[in-house]
C-alpha positions in Angstrom: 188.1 182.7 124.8 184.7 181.7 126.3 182.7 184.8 124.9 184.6 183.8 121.2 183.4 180.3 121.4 180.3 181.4 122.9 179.5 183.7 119.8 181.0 181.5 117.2 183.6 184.2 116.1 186.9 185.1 116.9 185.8 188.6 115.1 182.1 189.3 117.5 182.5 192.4 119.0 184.8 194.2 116.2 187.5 191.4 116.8 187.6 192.5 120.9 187.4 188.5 121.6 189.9 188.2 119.2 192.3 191.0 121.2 191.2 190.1 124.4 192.0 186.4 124.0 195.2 187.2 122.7 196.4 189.3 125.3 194.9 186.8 128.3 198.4 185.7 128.3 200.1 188.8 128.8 197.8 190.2 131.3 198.5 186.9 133.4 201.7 186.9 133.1 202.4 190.9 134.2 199.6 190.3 136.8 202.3 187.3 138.1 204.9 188.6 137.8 203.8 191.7 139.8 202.0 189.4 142.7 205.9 187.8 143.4 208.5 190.0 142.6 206.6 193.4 142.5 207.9 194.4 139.3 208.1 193.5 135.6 211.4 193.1 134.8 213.0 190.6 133.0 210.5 190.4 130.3 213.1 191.4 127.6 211.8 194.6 126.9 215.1 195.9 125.5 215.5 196.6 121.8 218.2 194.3 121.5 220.5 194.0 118.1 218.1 194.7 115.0 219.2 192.3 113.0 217.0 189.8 115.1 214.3 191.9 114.6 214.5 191.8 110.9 215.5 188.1 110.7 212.0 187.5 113.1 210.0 189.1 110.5 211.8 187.5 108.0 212.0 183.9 108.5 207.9 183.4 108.7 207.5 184.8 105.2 210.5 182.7 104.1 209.3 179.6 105.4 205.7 180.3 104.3 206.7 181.0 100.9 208.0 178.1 100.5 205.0 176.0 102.0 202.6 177.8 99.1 205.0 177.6 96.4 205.3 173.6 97.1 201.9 173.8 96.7 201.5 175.6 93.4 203.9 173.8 91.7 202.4 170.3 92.7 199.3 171.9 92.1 197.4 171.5 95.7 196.2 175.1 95.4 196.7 177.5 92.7 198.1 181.1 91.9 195.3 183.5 91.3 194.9 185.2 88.0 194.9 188.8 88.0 197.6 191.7 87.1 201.0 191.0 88.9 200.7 195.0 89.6 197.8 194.8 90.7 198.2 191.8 93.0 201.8 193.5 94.6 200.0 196.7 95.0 197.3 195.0 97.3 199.7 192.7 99.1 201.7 195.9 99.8 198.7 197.7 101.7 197.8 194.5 103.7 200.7 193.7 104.6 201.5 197.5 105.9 198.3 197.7 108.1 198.3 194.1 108.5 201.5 194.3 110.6 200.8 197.3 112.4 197.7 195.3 113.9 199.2 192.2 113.8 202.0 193.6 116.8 199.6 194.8 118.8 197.5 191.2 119.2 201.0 189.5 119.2 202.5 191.6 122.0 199.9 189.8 123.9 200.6 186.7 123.8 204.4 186.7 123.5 204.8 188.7 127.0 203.2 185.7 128.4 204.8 182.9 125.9 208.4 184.6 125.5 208.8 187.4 127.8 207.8 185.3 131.0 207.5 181.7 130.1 210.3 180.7 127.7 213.1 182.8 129.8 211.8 181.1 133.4 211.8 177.5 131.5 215.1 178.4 130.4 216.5 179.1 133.3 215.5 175.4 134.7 216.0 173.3 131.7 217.3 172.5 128.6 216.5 174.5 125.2 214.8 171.5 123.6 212.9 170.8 126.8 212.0 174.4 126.9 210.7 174.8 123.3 209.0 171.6 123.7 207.2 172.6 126.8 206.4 176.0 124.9 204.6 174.4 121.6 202.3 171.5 123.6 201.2 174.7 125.8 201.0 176.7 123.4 199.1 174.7 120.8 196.7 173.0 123.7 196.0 177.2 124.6 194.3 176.7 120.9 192.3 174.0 121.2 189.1 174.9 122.5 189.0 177.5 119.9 189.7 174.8 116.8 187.5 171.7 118.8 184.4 174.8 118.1 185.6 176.0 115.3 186.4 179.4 116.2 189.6 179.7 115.4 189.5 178.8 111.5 186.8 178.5 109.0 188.9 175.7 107.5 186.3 172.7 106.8 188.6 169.4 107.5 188.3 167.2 110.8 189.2 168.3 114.0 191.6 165.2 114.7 193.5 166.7 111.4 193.6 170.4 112.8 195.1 169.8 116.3 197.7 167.2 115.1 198.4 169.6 112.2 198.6 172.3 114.3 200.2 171.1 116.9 203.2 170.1 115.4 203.3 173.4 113.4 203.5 175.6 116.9 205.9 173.2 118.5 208.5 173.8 115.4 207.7 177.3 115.5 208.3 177.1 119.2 212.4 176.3 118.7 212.5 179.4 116.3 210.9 181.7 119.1 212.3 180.1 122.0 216.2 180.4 120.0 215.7 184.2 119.2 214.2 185.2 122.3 217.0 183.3 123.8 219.5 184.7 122.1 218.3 188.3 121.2 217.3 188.7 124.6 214.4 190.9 123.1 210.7 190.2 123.7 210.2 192.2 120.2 212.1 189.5 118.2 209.1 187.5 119.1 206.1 190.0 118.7 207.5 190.4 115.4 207.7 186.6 114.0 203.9 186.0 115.4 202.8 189.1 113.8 204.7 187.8 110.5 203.5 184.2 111.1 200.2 185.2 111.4 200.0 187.9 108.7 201.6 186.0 106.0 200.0 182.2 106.9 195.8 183.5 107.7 195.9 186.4 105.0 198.7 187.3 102.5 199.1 183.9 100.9 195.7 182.5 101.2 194.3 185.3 99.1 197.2 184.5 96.2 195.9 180.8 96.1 193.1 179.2 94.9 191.1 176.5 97.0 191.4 172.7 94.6 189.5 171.5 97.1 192.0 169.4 99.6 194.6 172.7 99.6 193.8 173.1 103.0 194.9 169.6 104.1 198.1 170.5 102.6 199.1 174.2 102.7 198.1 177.0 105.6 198.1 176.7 109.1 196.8 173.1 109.1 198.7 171.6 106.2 200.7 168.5 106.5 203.8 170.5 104.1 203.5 173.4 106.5 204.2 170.9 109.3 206.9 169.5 107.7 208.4 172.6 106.0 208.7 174.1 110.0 210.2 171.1 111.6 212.5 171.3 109.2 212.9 175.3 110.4 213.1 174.2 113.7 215.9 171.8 112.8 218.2 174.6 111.6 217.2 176.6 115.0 217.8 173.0 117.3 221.2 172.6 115.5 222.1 176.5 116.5 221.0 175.6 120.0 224.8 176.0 120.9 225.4 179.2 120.1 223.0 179.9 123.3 224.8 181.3 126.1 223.7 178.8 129.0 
């Protein structure tokens, strides 16, 4: 994270700070895990049942689809002209290699996030407690990187970005922390962040077209994204009993 903020890019270095910062949470938690209990078990690498897998990728581009057509249709961003062939084709392609790359930076993170801190909170508290706990620490993980301006390119003040974002993670958070919980599978989760991430910093940014304030209402710091995945994140809150305790 230093040497990211350091060269004002998330991308210096072929995108190794990018990698490297993503997996600092994996490493740390392996590196833990192997310090006390001299193994690494209990991550949730299982498969589990693959309809979790599917629903993980699934529910990001749901929910995000619905944030940017909200915006279309009121008209804070707009749908790029072009051939609808054309556009589908290229979506297609990113979204192929897109995923493929977007695992590997996500596998990072979630062993720390969801295969070692989620399933110890879990075991001490409550589910809303834990997924709480999970979206402040993962979203203040973030904010050195959006105080410099690393993370995003996005022009709109930082105050706006870290509440913004913020409350995006920490919805996001009962959605991971409920299908980790339940699938028992640390893949569920390297699959919704690689969707998340895919669908929220690439695919649908490059359908829209910036009016100017889009940002401050659609993508990763957009006040309809935030409320779009609490509302997620109520669905996933009101399932919390179907968790086996």
């Amino acid at each position: 994270m230093y040497l990211a903020i350091s060269s004002e890019s998330m991308m210096a270095k072929g995108g190794l700070y990018a990698y490297g910062g993503m997996w600092s949470p994996g490493i740390e938690a392996i590196l833990t895990q192997l310090l006390y209990k001299k193994n690494i078990r209990g991550f949730g690498w299982v498969w589990g049942k693959t309809k979790y897998q599917l629903w993980s990728y699934a529910v990001p581009f749901l929910y995000i689809l619905v944030i940017y057509a909200i915006g279309w249709v009121i008209g804070f961003g707009g749908f790029i002209q072009g051939s609808f062939t054309n556009i589908v084709v290229t979506s297609l392609k990113v979204i192929a290699f897109g995923t493929v790359m977007g695992c590997i930076s996500a596998l990072g993170e979630e062993i720390g996030w969801s295969g070692f801190f989620v399933p110890q909170l879990a075991k001490a508290t409550s589910f809303t407690k834990t997924s709480l706990l999970r979206g402040i620490v993962w979203s203040v993980w973030h904010y050195p990187l959006n105080i410099w301006g690393v993370y995003s390119t996005v022009t709109i003040p930082v105050w706006y970005k870290l509440i913004s974002f913020t409350v995006l993670l920490t919805g996001m958070s009962f959605v991971f922390s409920w299908l980790r919980l339940k699938s028992g599978s640390l893949w569920t989760e390297m699959f919704m962040h690689a969707s998340h991430n895919l669908f929220i910093q690439n695919i649908f940014p490059s359908l829209t077209t910036d009016k100017g304030m889009t940002m401050y209402y659609i993508g990763e710091f957009g006040v309809i994204s935030a409320v779009v995945v609490l509302l997620v994140a109520l669905v996933f809150f009101m399932k919390r009993g179907q968790l086996s305790h």
